[in-house]
Phi, psi and omega in degrees: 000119152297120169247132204221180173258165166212174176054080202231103167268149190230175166296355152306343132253255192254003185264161214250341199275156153258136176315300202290343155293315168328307191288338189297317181280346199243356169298281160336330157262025161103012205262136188249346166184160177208140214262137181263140174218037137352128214262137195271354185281308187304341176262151184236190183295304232281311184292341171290332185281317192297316195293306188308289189321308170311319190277329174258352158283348173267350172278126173203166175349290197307277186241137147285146158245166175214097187298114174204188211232158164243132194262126204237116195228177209305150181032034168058050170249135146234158191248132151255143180256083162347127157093325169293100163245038180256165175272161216265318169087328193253149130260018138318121182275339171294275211314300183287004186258321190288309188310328167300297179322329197271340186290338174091021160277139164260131219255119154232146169252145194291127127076034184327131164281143163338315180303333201273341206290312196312295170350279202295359192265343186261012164268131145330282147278099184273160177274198171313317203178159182245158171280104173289329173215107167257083174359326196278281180320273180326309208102149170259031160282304178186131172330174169240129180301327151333321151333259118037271207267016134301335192286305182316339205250312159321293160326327178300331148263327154231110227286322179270053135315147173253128110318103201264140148226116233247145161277276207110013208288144174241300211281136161305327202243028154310131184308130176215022186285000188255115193229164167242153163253107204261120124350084182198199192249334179211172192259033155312156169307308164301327187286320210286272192289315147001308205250013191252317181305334197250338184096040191234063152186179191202143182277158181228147160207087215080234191281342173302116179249120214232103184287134173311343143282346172079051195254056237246117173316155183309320184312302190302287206302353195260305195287339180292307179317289175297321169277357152295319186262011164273288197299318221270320182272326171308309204310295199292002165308297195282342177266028173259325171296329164305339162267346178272344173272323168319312209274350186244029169067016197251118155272138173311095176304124231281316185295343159303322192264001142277319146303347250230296167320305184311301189295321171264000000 
């Protein structure tokens, strides 16, 4: 078993990390590779050859990095593409999910919004899997179980759907405790990405083990509930102050909003 990371931005977008800072932190929780997703707007060829080059000189036995993309599509639904470093040419997420497939990458959307399900249930083309619980989106107390049971009802057409579980990392002082264990022989690429495809992992968090079907006892998925809409009330709490001190000219001093990253 690989213990890896998955939805991992770097400064090559929108993210705070250098790839080589990276390796140093997820090296240090134990992470034998992590599948990178850098947002594809930010990149041309050139800057793509650099990023790919870059993610395999920092890579070995110990830790692999595995360069793809996060894909930005119509009303802000995003998709991540496992594996992927081509550009997309569509914001259709049915498009950029067939394009992952024939490319041999694997396509989940990221952090579905609520608004969205409704959407997503009337696609033609479903993806591998949805993030069921993204850490970043969610919180790192507990999902919203509304997820979960969007994936059930999505299996119903397509019975090998994935459950994903993404940090989502942007921030140093970011929250990064939601990790995966990929079941393969190596923390190769082909192995790697393999075992997200097929479902040969499961997520971890503390004591938590989180199946790749999302198949969740009622008891846990109940306790998920209640600790979602406590933290979930703390969030929108803090984010009215934070728009009332804006509007009265005052910013949230950076060392508040980096702990502010930690607790949520």
């Amino acid at each position: 078993m690989f213990k890896g990371a998955i939805h991992i931005h770097s400064v090559y977008s929108d993210g705070e990390f250098t790839l080589a800072e990276l390796r140093e932190a997820l090296v240090a929780a134990g992470c034998s590779f992590a599948c990178m997703t850098d947002h594809a707007e930010y990149f041309d060829r050139l800057m793509t050859r650099d990023y790919v080059a870059e993610c395999a000189s920092l890579s070995d036995d110990r830790f692999r990095f595995i360069p793809g993309f996060e894909y930005s599509c119509y009303e802000g639904m995003h998709v991540l593409g496992l594996g992927m470093t081509e550009a997309a040419g569509t914001r259709d997420p049915q498009e950029v999910i067939r394009l992952t497939r024939e490319r041999g990458g694997v396509s989940i959307i990221a952090h579905p919004k609520d608004e969205f399900f409704g959407w997503i249930e009337t696609f033609g083309e479903l993806p591998d899997g949805i993030e069921t619980w993204n850490s970043k989106y969610d919180g790192r107390y507990a999902p919203r179980v509304a997820t979960f049971q969007l994936l059930e009802r999505l299996r119903r057409r397509k019975p090998e759907m994935r459950a994903y579980y993404a940090v989502d990392l942007h921030w140093r002082r970011q929250y990064r405790g939601l990790l995966n264990l990929a079941r393969c022989r190596s923390n190769s690429r082909e192995e790697i990405l393999g075992a997200f495809a097929r479902g040969d992992y499961q997520g971890v968090k503390d004591d938590l083990t989180l199946p790749s079907d999302g198949r969740l006892p009622v008891s846990l998925l109940a306790s998920f509930e209640a600790a979602h809409a406590r933290s979930d009330h703390m969030r929108r709490a803090a984010k009215v102050v934070k728009r009332a001190l804006k509007r009265c000219g005052v910013n949230v001093p950076a060392p508040l909003k980096s702990r502010l990253r930690r607790i949520f």
